[in-house]
Each structure stands twice: as structure tokens, then as C-alpha cells.
C-alpha positions as CSV (number, residue, x, y, z in Angstrom):
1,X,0.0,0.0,0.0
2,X,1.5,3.4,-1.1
3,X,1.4,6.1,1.4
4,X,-0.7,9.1,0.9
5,X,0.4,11.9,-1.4
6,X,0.2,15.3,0.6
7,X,1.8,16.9,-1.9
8,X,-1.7,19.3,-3.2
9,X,-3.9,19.8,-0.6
10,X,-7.5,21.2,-1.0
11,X,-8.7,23.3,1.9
12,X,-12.4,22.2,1.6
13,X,-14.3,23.1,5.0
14,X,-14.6,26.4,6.6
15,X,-14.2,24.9,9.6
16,X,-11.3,25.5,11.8
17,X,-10.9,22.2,12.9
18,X,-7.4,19.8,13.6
19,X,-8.6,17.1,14.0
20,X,-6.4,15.1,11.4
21,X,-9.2,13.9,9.1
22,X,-7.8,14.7,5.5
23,X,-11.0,13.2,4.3
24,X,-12.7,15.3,1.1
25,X,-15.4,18.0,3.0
26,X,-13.0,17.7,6.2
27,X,-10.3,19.8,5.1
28,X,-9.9,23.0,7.2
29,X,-6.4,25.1,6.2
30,X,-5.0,24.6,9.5
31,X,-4.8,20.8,8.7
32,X,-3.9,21.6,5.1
33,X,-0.6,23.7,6.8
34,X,0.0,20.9,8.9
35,X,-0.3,17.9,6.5
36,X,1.1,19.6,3.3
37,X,4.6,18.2,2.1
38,X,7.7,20.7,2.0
39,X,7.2,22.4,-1.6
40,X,4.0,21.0,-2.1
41,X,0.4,23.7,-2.5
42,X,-2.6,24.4,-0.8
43,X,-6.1,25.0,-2.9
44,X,-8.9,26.4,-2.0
45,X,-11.6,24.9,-3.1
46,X,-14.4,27.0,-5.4
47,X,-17.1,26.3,-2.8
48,X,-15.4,28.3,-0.2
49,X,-15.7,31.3,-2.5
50,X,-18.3,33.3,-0.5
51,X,-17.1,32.6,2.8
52,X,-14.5,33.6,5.2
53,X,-12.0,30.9,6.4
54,X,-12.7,31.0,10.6
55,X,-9.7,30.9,13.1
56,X,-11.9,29.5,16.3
57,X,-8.4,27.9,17.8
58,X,-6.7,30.9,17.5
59,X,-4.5,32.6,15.4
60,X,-2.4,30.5,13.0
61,X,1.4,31.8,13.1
62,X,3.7,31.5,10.2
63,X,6.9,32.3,11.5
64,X,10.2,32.9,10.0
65,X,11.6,28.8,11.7
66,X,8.1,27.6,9.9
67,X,8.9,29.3,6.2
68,X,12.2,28.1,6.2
69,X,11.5,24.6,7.5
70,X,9.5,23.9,4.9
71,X,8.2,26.2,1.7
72,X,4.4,25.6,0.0
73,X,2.5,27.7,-2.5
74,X,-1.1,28.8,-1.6
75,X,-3.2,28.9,-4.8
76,X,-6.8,30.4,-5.1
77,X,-8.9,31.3,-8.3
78,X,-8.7,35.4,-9.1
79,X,-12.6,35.1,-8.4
80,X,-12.0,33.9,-4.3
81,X,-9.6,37.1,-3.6
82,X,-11.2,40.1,-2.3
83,X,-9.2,43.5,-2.7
């Protein structure tokens, strides 16, 4: 059995949940941060377009030991970006 590819991750669920369920509609972006492989992307899915991504376990940090750990791309459609 091949392990799973967390190379692309789709943040899916609005949710801001850690509960280490990868599982499609269970994605929240802290898990995506988490799971993602060094170099690999987060999507957002189209779905998620009209909402606001909720931080209810606090405020994710991306420090400077974090960025250089590991790098990943964040990638969301021109239509999901608000100005």
C-alpha cells in the first residue's frame, strides 16, 4: 500500500478544525498547513468562495523557523480574492 500523497492539498471546509481527518469536505487550512509536504500547494476549493476561512483555535502563526522549514504555494482562483 503506497502512502498518501500530501503533496496538493484542497482546503475544503470552513471549519477551523485539527482534527487530522484529511478526508474530502473535512479539510480546514489549518490541517492543510500541517499535513502539506515541503514544496507542495494548498487549494482552496471554489465552494469556499463566499465565505471567510474562521480561526476559532486561535491565530495561526507563520513564523520565519516555519517558512524556512518547509516552503508551500497557496493557490486560489482570481474570483476567491477580495481587494
Amino acid at each position: 500500500m503506497e502512502p498518501p500523497d500530501f503533496s496538493t492539498l484542497t482546503v475544503d471546509s470552513l471549519v477551523d478544525d485539527n482534527d487530522g481527518d484529511l478526508t474530502p469536505g473535512d479539510i480546514s487550512f489549518r490541517e492543510a498547513l500541517k499535513a502539506v509536504e515541503a514544496g507542495g500547494t494548498i487549494e482552496f476549493s471554489e465552494s469556499l468562495a463566499t465565505g471567510d476561512v474562521g480561526f476559532g483555535q486561535g491565530v495561526i502563526k507563520l513564523s520565519s523557523e516555519c517558512l524556512t522549514a518547509r516552503s508551500i504555494t497557496t493557490a486560489a482562483t482570481a474570483s476567491m480574492l477580495t481587494a
